[in-house]
C-alpha positions as a Markdown table, in Angstrom:
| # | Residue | x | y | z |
|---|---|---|---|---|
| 1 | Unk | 27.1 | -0.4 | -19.5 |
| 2 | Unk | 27.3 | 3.0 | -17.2 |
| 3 | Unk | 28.6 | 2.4 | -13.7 |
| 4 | Unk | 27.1 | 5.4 | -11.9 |
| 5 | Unk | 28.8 | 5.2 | -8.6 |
| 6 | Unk | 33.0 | 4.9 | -8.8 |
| 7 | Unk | 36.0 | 6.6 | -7.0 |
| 8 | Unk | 38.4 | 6.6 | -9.7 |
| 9 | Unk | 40.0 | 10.0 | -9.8 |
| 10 | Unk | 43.1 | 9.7 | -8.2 |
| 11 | Unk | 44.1 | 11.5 | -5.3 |
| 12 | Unk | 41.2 | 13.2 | -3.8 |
| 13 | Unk | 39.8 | 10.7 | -1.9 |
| 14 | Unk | 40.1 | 6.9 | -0.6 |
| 15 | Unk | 40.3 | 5.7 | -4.2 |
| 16 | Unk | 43.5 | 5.5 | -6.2 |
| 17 | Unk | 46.1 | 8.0 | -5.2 |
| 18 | Unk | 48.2 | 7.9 | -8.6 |
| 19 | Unk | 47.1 | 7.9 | -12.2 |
| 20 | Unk | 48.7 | 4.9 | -13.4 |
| 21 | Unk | 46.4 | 3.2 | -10.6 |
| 22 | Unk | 43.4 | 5.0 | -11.6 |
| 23 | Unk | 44.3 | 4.0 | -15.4 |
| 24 | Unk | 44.2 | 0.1 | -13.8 |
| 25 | Unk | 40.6 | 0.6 | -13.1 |
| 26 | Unk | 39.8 | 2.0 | -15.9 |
| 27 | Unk | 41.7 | -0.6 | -18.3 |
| 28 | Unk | 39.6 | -3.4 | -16.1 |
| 29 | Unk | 36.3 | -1.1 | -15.9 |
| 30 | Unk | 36.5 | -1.6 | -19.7 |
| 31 | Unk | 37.5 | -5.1 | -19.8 |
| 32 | Unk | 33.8 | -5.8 | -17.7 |
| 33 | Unk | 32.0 | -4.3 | -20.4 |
| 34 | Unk | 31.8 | -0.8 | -18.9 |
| 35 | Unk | 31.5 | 2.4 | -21.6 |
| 36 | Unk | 31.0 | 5.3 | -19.8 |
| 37 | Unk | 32.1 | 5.9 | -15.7 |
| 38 | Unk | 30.6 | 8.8 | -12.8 |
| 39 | Unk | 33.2 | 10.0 | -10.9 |
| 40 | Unk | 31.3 | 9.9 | -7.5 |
| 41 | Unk | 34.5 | 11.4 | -5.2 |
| 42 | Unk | 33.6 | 12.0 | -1.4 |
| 43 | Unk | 32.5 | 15.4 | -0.8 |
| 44 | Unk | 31.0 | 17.1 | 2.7 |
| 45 | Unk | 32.7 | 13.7 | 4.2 |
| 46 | Unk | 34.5 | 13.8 | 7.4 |
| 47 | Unk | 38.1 | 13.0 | 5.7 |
| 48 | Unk | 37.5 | 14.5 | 1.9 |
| 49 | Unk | 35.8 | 17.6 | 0.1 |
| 50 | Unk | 35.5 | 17.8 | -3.3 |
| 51 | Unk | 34.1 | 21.1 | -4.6 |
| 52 | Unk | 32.4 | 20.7 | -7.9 |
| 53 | Unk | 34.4 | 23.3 | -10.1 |
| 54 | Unk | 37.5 | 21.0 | -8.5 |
| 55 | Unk | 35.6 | 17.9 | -9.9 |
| 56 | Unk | 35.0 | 19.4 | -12.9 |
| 57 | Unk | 38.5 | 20.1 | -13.5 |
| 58 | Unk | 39.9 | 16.7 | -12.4 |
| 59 | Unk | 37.2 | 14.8 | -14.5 |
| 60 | Unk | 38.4 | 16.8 | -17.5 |
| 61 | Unk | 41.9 | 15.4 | -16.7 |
| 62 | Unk | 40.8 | 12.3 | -16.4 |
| 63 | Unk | 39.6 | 12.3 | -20.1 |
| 64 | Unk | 42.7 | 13.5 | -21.5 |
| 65 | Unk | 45.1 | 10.6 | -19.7 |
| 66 | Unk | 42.6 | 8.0 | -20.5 |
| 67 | Unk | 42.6 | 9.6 | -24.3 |
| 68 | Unk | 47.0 | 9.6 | -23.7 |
| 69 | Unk | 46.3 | 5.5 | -22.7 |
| 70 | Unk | 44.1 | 4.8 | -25.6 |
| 71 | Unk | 41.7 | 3.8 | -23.1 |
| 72 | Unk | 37.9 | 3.5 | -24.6 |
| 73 | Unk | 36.3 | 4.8 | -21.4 |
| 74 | Unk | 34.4 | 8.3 | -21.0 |
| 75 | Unk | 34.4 | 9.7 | -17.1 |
| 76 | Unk | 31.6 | 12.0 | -15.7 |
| 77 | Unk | 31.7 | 14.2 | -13.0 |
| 78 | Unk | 29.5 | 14.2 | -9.9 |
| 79 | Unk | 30.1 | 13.4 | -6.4 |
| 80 | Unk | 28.7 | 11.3 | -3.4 |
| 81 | Unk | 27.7 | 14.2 | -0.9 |
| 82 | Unk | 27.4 | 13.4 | 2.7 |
| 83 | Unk | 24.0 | 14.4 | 3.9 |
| 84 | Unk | 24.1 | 18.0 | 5.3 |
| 85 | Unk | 21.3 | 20.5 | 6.1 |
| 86 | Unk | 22.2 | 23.0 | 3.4 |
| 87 | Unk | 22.5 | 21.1 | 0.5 |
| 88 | Unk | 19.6 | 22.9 | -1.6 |
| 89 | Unk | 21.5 | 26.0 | -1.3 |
| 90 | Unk | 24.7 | 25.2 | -2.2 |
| 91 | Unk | 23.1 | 23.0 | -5.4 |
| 92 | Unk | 22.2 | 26.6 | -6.3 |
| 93 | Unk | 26.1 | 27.9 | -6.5 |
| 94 | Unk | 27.5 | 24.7 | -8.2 |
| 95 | Unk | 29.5 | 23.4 | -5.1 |
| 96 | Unk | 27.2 | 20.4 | -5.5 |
| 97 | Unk | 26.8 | 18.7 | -8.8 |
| 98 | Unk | 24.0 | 16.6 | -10.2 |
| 99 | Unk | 24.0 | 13.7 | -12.2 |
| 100 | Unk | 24.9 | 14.6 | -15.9 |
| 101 | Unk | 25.0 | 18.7 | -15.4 |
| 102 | Unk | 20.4 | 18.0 | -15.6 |
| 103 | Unk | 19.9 | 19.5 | -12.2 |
| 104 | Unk | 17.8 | 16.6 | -11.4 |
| 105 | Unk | 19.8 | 13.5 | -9.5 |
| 106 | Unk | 22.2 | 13.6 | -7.1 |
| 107 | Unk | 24.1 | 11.1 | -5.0 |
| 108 | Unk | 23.6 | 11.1 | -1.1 |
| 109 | Unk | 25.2 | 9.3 | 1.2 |
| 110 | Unk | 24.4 | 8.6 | 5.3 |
| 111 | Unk | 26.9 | 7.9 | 7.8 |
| 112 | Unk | 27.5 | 4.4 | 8.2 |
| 113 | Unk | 25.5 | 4.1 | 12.4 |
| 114 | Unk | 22.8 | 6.7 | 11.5 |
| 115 | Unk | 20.0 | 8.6 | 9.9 |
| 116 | Unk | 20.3 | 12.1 | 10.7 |
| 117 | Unk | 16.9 | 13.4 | 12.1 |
| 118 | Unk | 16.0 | 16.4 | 9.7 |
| 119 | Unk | 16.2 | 13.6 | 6.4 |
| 120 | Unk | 12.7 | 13.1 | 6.0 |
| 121 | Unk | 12.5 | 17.3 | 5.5 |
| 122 | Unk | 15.6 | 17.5 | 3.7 |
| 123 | Unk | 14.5 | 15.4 | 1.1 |
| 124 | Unk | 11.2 | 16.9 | 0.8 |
| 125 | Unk | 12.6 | 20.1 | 0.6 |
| 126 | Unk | 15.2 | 18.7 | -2.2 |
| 127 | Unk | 12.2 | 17.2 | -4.0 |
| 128 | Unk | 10.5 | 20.7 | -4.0 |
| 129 | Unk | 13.2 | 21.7 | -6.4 |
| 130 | Unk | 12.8 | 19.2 | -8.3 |
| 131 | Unk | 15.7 | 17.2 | -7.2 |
| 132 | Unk | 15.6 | 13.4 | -6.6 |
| 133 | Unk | 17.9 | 12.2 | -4.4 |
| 134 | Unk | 20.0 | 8.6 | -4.9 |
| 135 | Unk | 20.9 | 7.2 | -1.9 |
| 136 | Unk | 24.0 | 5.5 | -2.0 |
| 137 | Unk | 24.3 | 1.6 | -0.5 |
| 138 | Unk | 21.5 | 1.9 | 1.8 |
| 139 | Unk | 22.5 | -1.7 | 2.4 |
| 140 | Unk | 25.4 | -1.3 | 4.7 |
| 141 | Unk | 23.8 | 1.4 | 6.8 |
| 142 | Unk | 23.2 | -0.4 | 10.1 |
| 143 | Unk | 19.9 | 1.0 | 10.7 |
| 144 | Unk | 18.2 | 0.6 | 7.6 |
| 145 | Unk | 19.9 | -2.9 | 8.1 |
| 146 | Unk | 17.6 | -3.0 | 11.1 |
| 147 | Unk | 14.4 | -0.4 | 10.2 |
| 148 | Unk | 14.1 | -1.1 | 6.2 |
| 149 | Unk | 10.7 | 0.5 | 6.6 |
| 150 | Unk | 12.7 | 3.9 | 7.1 |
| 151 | Unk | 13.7 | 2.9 | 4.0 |
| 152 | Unk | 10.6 | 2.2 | 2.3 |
| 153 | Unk | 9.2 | 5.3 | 3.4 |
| 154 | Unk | 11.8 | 7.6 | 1.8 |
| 155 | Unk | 11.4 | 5.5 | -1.5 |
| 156 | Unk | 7.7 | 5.9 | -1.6 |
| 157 | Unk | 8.1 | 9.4 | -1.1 |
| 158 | Unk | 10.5 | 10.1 | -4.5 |
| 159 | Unk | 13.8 | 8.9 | -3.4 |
| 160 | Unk | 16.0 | 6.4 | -5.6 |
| 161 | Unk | 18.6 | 3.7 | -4.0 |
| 162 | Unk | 21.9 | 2.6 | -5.6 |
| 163 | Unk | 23.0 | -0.5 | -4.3 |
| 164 | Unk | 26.7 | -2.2 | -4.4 |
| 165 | Unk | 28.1 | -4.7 | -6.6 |
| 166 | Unk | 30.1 | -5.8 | -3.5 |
| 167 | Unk | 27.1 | -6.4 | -1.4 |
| 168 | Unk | 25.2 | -8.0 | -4.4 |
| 169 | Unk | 28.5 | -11.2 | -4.6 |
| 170 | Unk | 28.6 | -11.4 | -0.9 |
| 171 | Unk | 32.0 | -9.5 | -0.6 |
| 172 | Unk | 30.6 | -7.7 | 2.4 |
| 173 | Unk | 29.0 | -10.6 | 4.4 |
| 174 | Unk | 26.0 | -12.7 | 4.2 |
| 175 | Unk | 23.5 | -10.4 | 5.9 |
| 176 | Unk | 24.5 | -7.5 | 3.6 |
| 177 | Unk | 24.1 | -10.0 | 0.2 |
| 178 | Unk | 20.7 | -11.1 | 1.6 |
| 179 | Unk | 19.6 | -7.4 | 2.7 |
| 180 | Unk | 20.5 | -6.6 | -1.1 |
| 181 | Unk | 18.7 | -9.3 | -2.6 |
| 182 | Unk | 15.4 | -8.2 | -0.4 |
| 183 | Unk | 15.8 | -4.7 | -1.4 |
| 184 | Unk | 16.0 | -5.4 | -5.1 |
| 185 | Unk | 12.7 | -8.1 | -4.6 |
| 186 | Unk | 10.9 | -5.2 | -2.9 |
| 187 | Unk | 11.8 | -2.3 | -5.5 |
| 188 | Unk | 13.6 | -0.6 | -2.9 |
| 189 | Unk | 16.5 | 0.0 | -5.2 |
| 190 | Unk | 16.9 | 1.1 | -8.6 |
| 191 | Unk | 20.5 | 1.0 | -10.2 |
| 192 | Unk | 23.7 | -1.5 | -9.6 |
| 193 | Unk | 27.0 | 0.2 | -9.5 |
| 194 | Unk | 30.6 | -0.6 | -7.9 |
| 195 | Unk | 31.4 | 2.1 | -5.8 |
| 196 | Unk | 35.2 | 0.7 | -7.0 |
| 197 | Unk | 37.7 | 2.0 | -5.3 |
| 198 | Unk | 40.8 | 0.2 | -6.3 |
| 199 | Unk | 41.2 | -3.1 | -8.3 |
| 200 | Unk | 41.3 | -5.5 | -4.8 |
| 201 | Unk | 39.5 | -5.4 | -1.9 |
| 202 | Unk | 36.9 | -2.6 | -3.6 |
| 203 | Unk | 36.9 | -3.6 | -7.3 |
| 204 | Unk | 34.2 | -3.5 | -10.2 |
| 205 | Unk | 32.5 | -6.8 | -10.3 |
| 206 | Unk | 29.8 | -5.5 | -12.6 |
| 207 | Unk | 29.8 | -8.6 | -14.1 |
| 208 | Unk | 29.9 | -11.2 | -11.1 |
| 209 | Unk | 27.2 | -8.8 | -9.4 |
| 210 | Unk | 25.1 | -8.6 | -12.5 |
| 211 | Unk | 25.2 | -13.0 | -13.3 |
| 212 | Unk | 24.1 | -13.1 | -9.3 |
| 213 | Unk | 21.0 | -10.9 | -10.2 |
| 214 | Unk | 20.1 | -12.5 | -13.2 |
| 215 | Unk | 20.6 | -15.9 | -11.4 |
| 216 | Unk | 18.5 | -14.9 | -8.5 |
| 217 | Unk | 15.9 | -13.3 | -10.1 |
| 218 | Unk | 15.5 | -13.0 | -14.0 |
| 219 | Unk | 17.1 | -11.0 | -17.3 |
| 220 | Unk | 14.6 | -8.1 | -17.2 |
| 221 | Unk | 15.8 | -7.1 | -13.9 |
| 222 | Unk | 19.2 | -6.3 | -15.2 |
| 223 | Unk | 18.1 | -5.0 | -18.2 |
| 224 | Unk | 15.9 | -2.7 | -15.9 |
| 225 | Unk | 19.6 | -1.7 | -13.7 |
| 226 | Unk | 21.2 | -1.2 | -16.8 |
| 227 | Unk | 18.5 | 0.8 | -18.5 |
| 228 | Unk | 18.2 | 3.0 | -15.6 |
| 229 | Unk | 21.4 | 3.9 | -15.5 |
| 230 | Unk | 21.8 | 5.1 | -18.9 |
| 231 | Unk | 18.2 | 7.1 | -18.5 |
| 232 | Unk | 20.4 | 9.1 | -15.0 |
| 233 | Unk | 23.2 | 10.3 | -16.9 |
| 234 | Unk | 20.8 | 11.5 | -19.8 |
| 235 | Unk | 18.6 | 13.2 | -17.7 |
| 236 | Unk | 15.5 | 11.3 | -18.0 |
| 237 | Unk | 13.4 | 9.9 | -15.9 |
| 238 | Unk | 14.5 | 6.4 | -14.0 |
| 239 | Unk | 12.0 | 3.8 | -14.1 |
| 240 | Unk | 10.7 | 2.8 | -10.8 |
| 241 | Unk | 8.0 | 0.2 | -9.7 |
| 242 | Unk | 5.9 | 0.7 | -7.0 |
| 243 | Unk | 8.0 | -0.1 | -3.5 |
| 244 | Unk | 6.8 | -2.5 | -1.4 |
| 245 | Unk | 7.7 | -3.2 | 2.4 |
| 246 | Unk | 10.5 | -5.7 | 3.2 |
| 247 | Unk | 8.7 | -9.4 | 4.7 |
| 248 | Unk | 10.2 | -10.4 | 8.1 |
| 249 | Unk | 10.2 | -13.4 | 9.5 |
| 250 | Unk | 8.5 | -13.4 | 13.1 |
| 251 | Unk | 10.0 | -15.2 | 15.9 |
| 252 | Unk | 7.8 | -18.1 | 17.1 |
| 253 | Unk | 8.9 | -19.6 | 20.3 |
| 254 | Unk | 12.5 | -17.9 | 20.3 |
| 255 | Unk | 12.6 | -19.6 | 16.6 |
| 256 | Unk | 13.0 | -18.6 | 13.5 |
């Protein structure tokens, strides 16, 4: 199992800030059944930059203490870029990095209270060079939260979703667990990953995450997560079904 979205290098961003803590996660992404890790650190975010020749070099680290802890877990580097207008040129010079080295996916984030204005031509112009963009827990952004068609129409158009294992087991409240569950009914989303950050508040739960899909809605589906993921890192192409637009409930009355 390949968890595609993870803050585990230590001290370049909100993850751990030591490697003896970022050896924890590893020790208990491998007791969940995890193989292979992306290091997804911050980059282009208000309070961290991560430069990808500086990922690079920290994910190649990373290897050699987990090799030094007899740990059987392989780290990859890429990073979970803030959106910013110049993105396609600087995925030219290697300050951003794509999923797997295949100049194909990369992670985007939004900020938390917004979708900045020029996304729509941003991702267009990404897609023109043959990049897909993966957005990062569209779940917790507050106005996709509240205009999931924004949503929808940025899926239809070639981007891919990641959602959070957190959101998936309710860690992050009840309307960001049922928003998850409608995106994954819809085929707005197309992988599962932690976005871990430590082993407490922000941990794996892969596995937890994972039972609650299968529970909710059948096997295939996280066969489907799980499959996608492994196509990402290889450089293939991620399996998508058509998306469809989220149902509301109309008020009737003032009722639900």
């Amino acid at each position: 199992m390949i968890d595609i979205h993870c803050h585990i290098i230590p001290g370049v961003d909100d993850g751990p800030k030591t490697v003896a803590e970022a050896m924890a996660m590893a020790q208990q992404a491998e007791r969940e059944g995890i193989t292979a890790i992306v290091a997804t650190p911050h980059h282009k975010h208000p309070s961290f930059m991560n430069d990808g020749q500086a990922v690079l070099k920290a994910v190649q680290e990373l290897n050699a203490s987990l090799k030094e802890y007899e740990i059987s877990l392989n780290v990859l580097p890429a990073q979970e870029i803030r959106l910013f207008g110049e993105m396609n040129e600087q995925l030219q010079t290697g300050e951003l990095l794509s999923y797997g080295g295949h100049n194909q996916y990369i992670l985007v984030e939004f900020p938390s209270n917004q979708i900045p204005r020029y996304t729509k031509q941003l991702f267009y112009d990404l897609r023109m060079q043959d990049y897909t963009p993966i957005i990062a827990h569209p779940e917790r952004n507050k106005v996709l939260m509240e205009q999931p068609d924004m949503l929808y129409e940025f899926v239809k158009n070639g981007a891919l979703t990641q959602v959070t294992t957190s959101s998936i087991t309710g860690h992050f409240g009840k309307k960001i667990k049922k928003f998850s569950e409608q995106l994954i009914e819809a085929n707005l989303t197309h992988f599962i990953a932690s976005d871990a950050h430590n082993l407490a508040e922000r941990a794996f739960r892969m596995e937890e995450a994972l039972h609650e899909v299968e529970k909710l809605f059948d096997y295939e589906t996280i066969v489907q997560f799980k499959e996608n993921a492994e196509l990402l890192v290889e450089g293939q192409f991620v399996y998508a079904e058509p998306p469809e637009k989220i149902r509301t409930r109309k008020k009737l009355l003032g009722i639900f």
